[in-house]
C-alpha positions in Angstrom: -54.2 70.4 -19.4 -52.5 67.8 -17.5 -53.8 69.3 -14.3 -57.4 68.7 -15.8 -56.6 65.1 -16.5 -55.2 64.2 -13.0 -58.3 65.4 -11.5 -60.5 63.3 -14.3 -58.3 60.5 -13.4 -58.8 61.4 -9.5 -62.3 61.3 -9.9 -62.8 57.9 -11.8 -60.9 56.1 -9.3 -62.9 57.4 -6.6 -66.1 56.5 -8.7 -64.6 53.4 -9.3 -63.6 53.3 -5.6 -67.3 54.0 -4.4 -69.0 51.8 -7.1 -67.2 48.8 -6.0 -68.4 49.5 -2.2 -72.1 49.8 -3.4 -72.1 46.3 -5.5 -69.8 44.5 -2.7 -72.4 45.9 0.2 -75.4 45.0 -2.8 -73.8 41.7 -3.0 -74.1 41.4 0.9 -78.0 41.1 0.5 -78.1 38.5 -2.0 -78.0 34.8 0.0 -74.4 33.3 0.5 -75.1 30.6 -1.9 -75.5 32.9 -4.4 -72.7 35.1 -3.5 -70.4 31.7 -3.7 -71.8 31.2 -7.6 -71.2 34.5 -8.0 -67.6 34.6 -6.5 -66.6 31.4 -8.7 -67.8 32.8 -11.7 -65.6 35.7 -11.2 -62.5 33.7 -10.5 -63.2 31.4 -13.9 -63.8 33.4 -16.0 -62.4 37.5 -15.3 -59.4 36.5 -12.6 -58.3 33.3 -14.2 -55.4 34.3 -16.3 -54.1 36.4 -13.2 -54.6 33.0 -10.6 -52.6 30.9 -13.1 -50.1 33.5 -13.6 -49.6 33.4 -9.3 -49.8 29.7 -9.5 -47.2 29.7 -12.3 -45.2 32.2 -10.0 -45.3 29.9 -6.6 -43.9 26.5 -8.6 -40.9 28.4 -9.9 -40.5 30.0 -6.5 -41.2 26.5 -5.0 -38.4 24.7 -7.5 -35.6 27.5 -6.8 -36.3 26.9 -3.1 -36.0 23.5 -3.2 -32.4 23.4 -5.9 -30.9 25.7 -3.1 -31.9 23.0 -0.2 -31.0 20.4 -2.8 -27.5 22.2 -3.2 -27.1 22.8 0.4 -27.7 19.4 1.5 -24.6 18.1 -1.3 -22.6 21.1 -0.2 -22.8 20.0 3.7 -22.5 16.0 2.5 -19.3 16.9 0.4 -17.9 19.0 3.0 -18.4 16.3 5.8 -17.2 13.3 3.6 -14.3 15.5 2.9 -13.8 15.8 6.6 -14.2 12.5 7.5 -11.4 11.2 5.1 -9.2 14.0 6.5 -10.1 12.5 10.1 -9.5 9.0 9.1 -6.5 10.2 8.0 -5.2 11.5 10.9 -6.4 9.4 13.4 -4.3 6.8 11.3 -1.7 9.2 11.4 -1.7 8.9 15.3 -2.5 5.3 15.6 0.6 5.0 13.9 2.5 7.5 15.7 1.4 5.8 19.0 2.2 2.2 17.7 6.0 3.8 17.6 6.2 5.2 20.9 4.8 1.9 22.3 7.6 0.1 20.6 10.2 3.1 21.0 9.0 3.5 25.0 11.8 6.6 25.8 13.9 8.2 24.0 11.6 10.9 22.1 10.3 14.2 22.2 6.6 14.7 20.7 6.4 17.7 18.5 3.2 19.2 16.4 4.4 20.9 12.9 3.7 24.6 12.6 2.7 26.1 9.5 5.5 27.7 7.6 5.7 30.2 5.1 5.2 30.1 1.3 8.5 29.3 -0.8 9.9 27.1 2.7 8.2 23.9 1.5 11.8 21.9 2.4 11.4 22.8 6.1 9.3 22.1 9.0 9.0 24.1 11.8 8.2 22.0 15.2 6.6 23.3 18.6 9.6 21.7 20.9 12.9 23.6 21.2 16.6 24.1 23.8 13.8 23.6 26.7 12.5 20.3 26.1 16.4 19.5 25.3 16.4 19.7 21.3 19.5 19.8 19.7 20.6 20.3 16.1 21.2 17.0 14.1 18.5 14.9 15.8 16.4 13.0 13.3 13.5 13.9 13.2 10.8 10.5 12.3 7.2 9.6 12.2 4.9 6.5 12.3 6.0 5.9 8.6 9.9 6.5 8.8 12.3 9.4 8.5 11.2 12.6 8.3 14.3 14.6 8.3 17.1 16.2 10.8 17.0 19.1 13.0 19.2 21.8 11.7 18.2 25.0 14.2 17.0 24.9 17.8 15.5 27.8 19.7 14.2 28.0 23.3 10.4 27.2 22.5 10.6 26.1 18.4 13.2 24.1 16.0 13.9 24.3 12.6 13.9 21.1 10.5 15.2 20.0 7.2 12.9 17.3 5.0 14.4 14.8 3.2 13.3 16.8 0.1 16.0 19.2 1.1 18.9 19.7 -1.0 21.3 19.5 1.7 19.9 16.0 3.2 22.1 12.7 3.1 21.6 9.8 4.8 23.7 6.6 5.1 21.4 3.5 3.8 21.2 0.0 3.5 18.4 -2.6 2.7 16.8 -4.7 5.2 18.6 -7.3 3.9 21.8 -5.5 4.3 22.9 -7.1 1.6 23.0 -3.5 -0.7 24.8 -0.4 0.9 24.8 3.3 -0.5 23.9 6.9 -0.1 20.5 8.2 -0.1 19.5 11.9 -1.4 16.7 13.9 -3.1 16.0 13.1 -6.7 16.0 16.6 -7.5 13.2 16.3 -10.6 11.3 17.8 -12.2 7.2 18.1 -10.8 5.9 15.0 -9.1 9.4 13.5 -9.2 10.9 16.1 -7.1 9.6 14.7 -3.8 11.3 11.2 -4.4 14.5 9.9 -3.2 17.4 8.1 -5.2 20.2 6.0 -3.7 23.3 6.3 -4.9 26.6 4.4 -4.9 25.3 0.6 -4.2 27.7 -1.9 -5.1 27.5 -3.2 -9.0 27.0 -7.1 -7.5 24.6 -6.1 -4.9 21.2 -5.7 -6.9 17.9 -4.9 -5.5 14.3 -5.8 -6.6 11.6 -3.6 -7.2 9.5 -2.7 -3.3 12.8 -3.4 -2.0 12.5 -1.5 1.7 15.6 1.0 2.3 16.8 1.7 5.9 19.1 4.0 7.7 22.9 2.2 8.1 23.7 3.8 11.1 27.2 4.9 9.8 28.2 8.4 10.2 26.3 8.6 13.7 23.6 11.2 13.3 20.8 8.8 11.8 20.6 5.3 14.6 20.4 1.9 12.2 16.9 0.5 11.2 14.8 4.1 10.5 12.8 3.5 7.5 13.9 5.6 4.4 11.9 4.4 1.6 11.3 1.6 -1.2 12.9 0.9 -4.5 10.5 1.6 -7.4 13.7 0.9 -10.2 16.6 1.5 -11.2 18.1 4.4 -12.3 20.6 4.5 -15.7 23.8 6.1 -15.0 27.1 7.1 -16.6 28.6 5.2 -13.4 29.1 1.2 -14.4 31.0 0.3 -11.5 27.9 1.6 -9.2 24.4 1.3 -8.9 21.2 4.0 -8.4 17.9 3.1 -7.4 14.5 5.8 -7.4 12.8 5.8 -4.1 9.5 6.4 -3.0 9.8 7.9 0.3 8.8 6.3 3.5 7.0 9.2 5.0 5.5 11.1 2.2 5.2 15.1 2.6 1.9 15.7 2.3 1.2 12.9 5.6 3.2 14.0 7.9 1.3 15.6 10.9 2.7 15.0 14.8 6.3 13.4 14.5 9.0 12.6 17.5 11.9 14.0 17.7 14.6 11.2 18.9 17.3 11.9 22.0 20.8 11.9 21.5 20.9 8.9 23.9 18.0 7.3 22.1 19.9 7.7 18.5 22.9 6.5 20.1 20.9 3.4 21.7 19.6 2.6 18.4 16.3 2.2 17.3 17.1 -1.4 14.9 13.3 -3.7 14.9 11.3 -0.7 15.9 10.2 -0.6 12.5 11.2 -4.0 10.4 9.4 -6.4 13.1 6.6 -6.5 11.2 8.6 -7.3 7.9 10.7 -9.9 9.3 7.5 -10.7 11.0 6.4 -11.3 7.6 9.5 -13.0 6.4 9.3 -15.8 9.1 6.3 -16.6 8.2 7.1 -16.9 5.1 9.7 -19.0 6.0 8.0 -21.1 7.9 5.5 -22.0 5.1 7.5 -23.0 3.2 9.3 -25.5 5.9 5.9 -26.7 6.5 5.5 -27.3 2.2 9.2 -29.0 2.7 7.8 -31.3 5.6 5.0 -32.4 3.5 7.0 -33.2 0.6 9.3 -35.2 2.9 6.6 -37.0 4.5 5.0 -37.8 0.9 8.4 -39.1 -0.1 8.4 -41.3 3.1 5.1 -42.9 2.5 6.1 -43.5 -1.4 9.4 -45.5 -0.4 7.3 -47.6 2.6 4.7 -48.3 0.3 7.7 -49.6 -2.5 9.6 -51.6 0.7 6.2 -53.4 1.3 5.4 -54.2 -2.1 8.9 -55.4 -2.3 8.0 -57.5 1.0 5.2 -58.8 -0.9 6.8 -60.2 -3.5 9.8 -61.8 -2.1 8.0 -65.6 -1.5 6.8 -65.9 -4.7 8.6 -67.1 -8.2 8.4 -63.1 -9.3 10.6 -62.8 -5.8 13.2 -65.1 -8.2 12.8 -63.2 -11.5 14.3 -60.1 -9.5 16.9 -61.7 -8.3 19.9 -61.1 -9.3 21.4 -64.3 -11.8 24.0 -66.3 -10.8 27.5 -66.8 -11.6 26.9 -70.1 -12.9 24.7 -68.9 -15.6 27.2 -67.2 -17.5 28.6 -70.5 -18.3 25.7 -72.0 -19.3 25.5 -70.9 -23.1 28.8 -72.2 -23.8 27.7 -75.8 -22.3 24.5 -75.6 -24.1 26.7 -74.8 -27.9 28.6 -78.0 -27.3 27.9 -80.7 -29.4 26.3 -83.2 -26.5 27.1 -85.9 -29.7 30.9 -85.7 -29.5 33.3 -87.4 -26.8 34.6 -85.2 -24.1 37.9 -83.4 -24.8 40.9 -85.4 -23.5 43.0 -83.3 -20.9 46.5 -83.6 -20.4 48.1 -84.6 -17.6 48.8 -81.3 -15.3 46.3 -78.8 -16.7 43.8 -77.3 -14.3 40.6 -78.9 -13.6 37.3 -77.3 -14.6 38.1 -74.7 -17.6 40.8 -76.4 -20.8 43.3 -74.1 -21.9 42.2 -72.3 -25.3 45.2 -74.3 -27.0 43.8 -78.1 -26.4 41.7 -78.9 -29.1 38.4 -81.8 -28.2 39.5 -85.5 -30.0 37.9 -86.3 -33.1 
């Protein structure tokens, strides 16, 4: 039965097959304006629901196109504003880095950080080693301060220790050096992990919030004047004869790209105004606006008291000239001359007394 129907079905397609030949070849004969009538009647009225279904079908394949170039073309614009703020980044990074080793000139050993492995975040692992003359307990700084200390040394690498580190300590001061403690890691909790505290500052010596913090010198591994960090407040303490300042650090963690490593003859040298010649660059000119505000208010001052001397000047020749000067001595006798009775003979003196004033005890004549 079903091999009957296949060969009905076989045959009605090939009918179908040969019947559409005979009226396409018929439709040859008729003229070609005729056949175009034809052919747009076909298309309006029997293949019209199946063109709008294709013309349906090449929008949507037209609009997912188009979302996946629209998609792209963010993708690629995120991805290259992404890498352009990582560029500007480190090209700042190494403008600052070369500013240093303009001002520093010898001394130094550059040095690229090396990736290091997961659970080591307190370490950083430099490309310079015992060849280019590293030794442990150099400091270790960067365009924005102090990095941290070299603890081990191999031929071609060295191991160093971050301020973040547990074990780091570093003998501080503020530019000012007016406040003088020890500075360590925070040891927080999340964000506050990665800051600094200073410890042991004098009760009298108080310092102001954006205070900057720099390396003493004392103790001889860390040279005088290295950037540390800045005072963000104060911290409360059991210790009242002490203060402890939170600090933000100077070279923050997640910045630090190419560093220098400083020479023992370097640290010894010193490295005080490499970094703070810009702040007392800024101080002096601070300074010396407000000389310049002190000269004006001098010079102000100056022109009030010429301008009182030649109003004075003025005024001397005339009779106000007499009303401000100063009354004579004579003057103060003058009410008791003027209370005398004018009617009345003068007093009779006796023979010896003084001229001018009488004695209280003579009484005038009646």
């Amino acid at each position: 039965m079903a091999r009957g129907s296949s060969r009905s079905d076989r045959r009605f397609d090939a009918g179908l097959t040969v019947g559409c030949l005979l009226v396409a070849m018929g439709l040859m004969l008729f003229p070609q304006g005729t056949r175009m009538r034809m052919a747009q009647w076909v298309r309006d009225s029997v293949l019209a629901p199946f063109l709008a279904l294709e013309a349906r079908a090449v929008a949507a394949r037209t609009a997912i196109e188009g979302r996946d170039r629209v998609l792209a073309v963010r993708g690629r614009a995120v991805v290259d504003s992404l890498s352009a703020a990582q560029l500007r980044d480190e090209n700042g990074q190494l403008r600052r880095l070369l500013g240093l080793t303009a001002r520093l000139q010898d001394g130094f050993v550059p040095a690229e950080v090396l990736p290091s492995q997961p659970g080591n975040e307190f370490r950083l692992v430099l490309t310079v080693g015992r060849r280019e003359g590293i030794t442990p307990f150099l400091p270790v700084v960067t365009g924005g301060g102090l990095v941290g200390m070299i603890e081990r040394v191999d031929v071609r690498t060295s191991e160093a220790i971050l301020w973040a580190h547990p074990d780091f300590r570093v003998s501080a001061m503020s530019a000012d050096e007016v406040a003088f403690g020890i500075v360590q890691p925070h040891l927080g909790t999340g964000a506050q992990r990665w800051l600094l505290e200073m410890r042991g500052v004098p009760y009298r010596a108080a310092m102001d919030s954006g205070t900057l913090v720099v390396s003493s010198g004392l103790g001889g591994t860390y040279p005088r004047g290295i950037p540390i960090g800045t005072v963000i407040a104060e911290l409360t303490t059991p210790e009242k004869w002490a203060r402890t300042y939170l600090l933000r650090p100077a070279a923050l963690a997640d910045a630090i790209g190419p560093v220098l490593v400083l020479q023992p003859a370097r640290a010894r040298g010193g490295v005080d105004g490499v970094w703070t010649d810009r702040a007392r660059a800024d101080s002096t000119a601070r300074a010396a606006a407000l000389a310049g505000d002190s000269l004006a208010r001098l010079a102000a001052l100056a022109e009030v008291a010429a301008r009182r001397r030649a109003l004075g000047d003025t005024l001397a020749p005339g009779a106000a000239g007499d009303s401000l000067r100063p009354s004579r001595s004579d003057t103060l006798d003058r009410p008791a001359a003027a209370g005398r009775d004018s009617s009345r003979p003068p007093p009779t003196v006796p023979p010896g007394a003084p001229s001018g004033r009488r004695p209280a005890s003579v009484r005038p004549q009646p």
